[in-house]
Backbone as JSON Lines, residues from 0, in Angstrom:
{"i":0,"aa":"X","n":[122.48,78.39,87.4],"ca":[122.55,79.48,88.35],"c":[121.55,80.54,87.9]}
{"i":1,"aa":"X","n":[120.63,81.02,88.82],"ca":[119.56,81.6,88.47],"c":[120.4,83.42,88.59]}
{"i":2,"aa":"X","n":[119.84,84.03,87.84],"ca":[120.25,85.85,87.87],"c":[119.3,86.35,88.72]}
{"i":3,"aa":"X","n":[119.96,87.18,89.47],"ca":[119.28,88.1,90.58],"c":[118.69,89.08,89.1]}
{"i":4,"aa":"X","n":[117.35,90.11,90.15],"ca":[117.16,90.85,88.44],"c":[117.94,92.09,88.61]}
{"i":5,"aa":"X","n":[118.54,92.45,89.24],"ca":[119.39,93.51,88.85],"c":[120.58,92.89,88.33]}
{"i":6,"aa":"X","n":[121.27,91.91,87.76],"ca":[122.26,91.5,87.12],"c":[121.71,90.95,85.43]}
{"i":7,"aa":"X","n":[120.28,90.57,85.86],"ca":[119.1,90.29,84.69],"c":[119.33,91.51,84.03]}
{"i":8,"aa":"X","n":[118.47,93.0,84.77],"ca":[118.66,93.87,83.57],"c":[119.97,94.77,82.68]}
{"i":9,"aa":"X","n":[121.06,94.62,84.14],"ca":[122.35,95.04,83.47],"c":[122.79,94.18,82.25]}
{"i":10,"aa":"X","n":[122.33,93.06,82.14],"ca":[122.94,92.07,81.27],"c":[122.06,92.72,80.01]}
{"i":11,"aa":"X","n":[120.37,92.83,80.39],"ca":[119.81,93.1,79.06],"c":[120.29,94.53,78.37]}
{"i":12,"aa":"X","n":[120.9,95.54,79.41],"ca":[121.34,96.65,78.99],"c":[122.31,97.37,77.84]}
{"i":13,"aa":"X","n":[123.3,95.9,78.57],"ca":[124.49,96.02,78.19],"c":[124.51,95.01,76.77]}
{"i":14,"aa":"X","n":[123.63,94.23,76.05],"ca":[123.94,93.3,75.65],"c":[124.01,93.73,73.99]}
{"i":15,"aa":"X","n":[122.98,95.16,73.69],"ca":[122.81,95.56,72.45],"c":[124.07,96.35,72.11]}
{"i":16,"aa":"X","n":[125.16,96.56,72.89],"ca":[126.14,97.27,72.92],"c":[127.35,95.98,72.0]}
{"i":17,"aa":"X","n":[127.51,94.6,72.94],"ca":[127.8,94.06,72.44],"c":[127.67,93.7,71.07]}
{"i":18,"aa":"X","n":[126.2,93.31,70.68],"ca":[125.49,93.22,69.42],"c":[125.96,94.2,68.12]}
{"i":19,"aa":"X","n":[125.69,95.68,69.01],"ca":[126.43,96.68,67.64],"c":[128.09,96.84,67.26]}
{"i":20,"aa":"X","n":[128.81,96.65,68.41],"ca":[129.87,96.35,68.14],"c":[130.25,94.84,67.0]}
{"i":21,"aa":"X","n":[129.74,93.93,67.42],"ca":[129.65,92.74,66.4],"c":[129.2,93.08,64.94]}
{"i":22,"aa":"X","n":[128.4,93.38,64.87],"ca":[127.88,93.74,63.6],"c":[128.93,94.85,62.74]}
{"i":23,"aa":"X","n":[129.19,95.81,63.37],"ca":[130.02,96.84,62.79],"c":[131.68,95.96,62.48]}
{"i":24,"aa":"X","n":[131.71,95.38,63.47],"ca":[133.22,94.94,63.57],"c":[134.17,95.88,64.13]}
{"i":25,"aa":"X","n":[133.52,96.75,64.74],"ca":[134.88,97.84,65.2],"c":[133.73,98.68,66.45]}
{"i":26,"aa":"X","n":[134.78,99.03,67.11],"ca":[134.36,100.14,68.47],"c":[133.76,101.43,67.67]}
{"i":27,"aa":"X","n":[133.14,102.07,67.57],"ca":[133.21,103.08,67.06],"c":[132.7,104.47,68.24]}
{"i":28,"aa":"X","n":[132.65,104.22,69.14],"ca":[132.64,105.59,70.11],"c":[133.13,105.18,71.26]}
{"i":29,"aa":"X","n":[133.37,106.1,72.25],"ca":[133.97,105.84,73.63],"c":[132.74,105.35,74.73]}
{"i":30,"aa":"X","n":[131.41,105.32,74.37],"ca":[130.54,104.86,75.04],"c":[130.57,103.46,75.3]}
{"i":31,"aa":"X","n":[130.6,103.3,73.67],"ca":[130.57,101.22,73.29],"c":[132.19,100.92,74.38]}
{"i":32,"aa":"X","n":[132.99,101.43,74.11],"ca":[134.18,100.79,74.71],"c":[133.59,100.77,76.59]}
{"i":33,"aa":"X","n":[133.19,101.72,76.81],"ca":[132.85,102.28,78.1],"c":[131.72,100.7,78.84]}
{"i":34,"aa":"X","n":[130.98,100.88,77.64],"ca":[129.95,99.36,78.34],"c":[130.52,98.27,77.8]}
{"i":35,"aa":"X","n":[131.78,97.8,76.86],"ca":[132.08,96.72,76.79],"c":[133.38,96.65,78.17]}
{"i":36,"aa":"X","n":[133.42,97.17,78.87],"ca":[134.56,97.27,79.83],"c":[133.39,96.97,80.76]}
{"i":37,"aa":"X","n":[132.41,97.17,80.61],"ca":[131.49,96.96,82.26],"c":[131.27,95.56,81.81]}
{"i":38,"aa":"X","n":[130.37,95.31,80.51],"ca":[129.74,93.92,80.32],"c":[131.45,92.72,80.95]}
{"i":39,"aa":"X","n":[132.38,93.04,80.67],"ca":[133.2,92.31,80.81],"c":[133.35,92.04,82.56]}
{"i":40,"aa":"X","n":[133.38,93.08,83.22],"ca":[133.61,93.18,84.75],"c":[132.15,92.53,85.13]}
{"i":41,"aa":"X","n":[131.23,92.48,84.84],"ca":[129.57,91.5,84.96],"c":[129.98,90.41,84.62]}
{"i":42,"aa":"X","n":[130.31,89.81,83.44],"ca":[130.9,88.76,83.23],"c":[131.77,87.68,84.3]}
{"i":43,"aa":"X","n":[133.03,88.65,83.87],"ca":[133.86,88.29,85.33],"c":[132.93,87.21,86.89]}
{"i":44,"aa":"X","n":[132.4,88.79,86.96],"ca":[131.65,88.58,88.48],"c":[130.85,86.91,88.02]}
{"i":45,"aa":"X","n":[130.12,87.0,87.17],"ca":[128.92,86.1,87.11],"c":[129.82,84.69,86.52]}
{"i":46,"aa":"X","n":[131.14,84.45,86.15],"ca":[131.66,83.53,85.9],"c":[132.19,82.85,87.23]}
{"i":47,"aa":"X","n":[132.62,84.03,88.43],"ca":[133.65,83.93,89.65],"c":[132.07,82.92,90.51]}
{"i":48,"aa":"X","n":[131.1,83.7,90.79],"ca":[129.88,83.22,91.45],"c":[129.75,81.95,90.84]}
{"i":49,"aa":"X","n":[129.4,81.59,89.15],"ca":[129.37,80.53,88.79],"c":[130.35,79.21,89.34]}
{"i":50,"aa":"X","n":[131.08,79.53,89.39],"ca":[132.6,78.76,89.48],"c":[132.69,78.2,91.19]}
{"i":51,"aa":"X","n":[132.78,79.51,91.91],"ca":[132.39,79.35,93.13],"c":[130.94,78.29,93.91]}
{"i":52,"aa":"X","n":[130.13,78.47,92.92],"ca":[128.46,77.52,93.65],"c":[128.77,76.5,92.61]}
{"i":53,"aa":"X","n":[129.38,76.15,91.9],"ca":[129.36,74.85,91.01],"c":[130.37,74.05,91.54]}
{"i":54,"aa":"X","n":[131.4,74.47,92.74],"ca":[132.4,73.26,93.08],"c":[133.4,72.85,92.08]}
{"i":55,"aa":"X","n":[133.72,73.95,91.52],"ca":[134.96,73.39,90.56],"c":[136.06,72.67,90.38]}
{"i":56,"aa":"X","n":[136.2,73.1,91.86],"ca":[138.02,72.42,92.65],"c":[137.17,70.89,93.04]}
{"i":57,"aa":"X","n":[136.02,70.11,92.72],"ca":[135.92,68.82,92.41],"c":[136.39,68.38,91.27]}
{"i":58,"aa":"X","n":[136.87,69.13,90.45],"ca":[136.93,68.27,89.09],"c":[138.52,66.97,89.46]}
{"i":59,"aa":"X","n":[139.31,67.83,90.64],"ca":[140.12,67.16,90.38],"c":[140.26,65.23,91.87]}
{"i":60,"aa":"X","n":[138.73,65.53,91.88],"ca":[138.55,63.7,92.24],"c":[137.67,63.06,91.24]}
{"i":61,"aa":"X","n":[137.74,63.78,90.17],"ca":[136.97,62.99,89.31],"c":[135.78,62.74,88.39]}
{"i":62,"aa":"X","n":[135.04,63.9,89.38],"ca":[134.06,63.25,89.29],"c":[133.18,64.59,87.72]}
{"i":63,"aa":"X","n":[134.21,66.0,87.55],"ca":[134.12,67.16,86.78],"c":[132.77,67.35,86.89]}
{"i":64,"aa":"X","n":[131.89,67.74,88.1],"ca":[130.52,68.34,88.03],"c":[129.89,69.0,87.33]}
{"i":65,"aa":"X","n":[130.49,70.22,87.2],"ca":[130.31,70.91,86.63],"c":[130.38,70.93,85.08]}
{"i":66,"aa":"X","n":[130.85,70.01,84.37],"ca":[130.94,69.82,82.76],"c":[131.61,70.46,81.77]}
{"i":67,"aa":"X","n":[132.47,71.83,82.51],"ca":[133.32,72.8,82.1],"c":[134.27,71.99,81.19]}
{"i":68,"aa":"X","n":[134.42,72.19,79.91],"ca":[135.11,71.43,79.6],"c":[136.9,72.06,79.86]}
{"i":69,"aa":"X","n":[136.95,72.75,80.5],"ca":[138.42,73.29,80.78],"c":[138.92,72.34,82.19]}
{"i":70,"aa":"X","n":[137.8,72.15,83.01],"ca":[137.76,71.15,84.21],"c":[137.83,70.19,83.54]}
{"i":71,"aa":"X","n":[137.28,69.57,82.22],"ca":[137.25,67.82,82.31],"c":[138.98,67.89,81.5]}
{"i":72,"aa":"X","n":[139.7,68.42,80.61],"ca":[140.6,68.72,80.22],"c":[141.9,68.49,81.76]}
{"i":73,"aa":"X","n":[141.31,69.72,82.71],"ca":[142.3,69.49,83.53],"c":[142.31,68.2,83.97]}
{"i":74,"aa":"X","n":[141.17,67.53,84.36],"ca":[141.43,66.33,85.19],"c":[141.53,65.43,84.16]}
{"i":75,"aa":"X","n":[142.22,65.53,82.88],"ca":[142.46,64.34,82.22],"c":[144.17,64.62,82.43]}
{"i":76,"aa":"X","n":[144.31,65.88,82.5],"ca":[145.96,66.02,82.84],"c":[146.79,66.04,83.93]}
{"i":77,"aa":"X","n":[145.64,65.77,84.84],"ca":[146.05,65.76,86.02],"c":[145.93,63.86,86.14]}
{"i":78,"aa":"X","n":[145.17,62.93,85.52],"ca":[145.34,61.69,85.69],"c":[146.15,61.58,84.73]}
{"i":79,"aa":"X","n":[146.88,62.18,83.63],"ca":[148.0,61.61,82.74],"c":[149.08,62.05,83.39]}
{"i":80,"aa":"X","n":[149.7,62.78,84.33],"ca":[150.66,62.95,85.19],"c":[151.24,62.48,86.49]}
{"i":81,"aa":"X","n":[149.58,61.47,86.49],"ca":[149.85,60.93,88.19],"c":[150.99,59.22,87.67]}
């Protein structure tokens, strides 16, 4: 799935926020919390779009398109129940 570039540069924006939080191991101002609450709601969005144009609700004829391994999981539990 290709990024529109305004989701391109929010991602590059937001991403050193992530980065310093990692490194530190801890939140340390109300800003970082402030853009790890957005990077998460971008996320969200760009997982829902993903999910949505990849045909997910195929996984359960079989065929798991998409390669998600939470889809190939389901449709192994969904053929160990039938």
């Amino acid at each position: 799935m290709k990024l529109d570039d305004a989701t391109f540069r929010q991602l590059r924006r937001l991403a050193p926020v992530l980065d310093d939080v990692l490194n530190a191991g801890e939140v340390e101002h109300a800003d970082q919390a402030a853009d790890l609450a957005s990077l998460a709601q971008l996320c969200s969005r760009l997982f829902d779009a993903y999910r949505d144009q990849t045909s997910v609700g195929d996984c359960a004829s079989g065929t798991a398109p998409c390669g998600n391994c939470e889809c190939i999981e389901a449709l192994g539990t969904q053929k160990a129940s039938v």
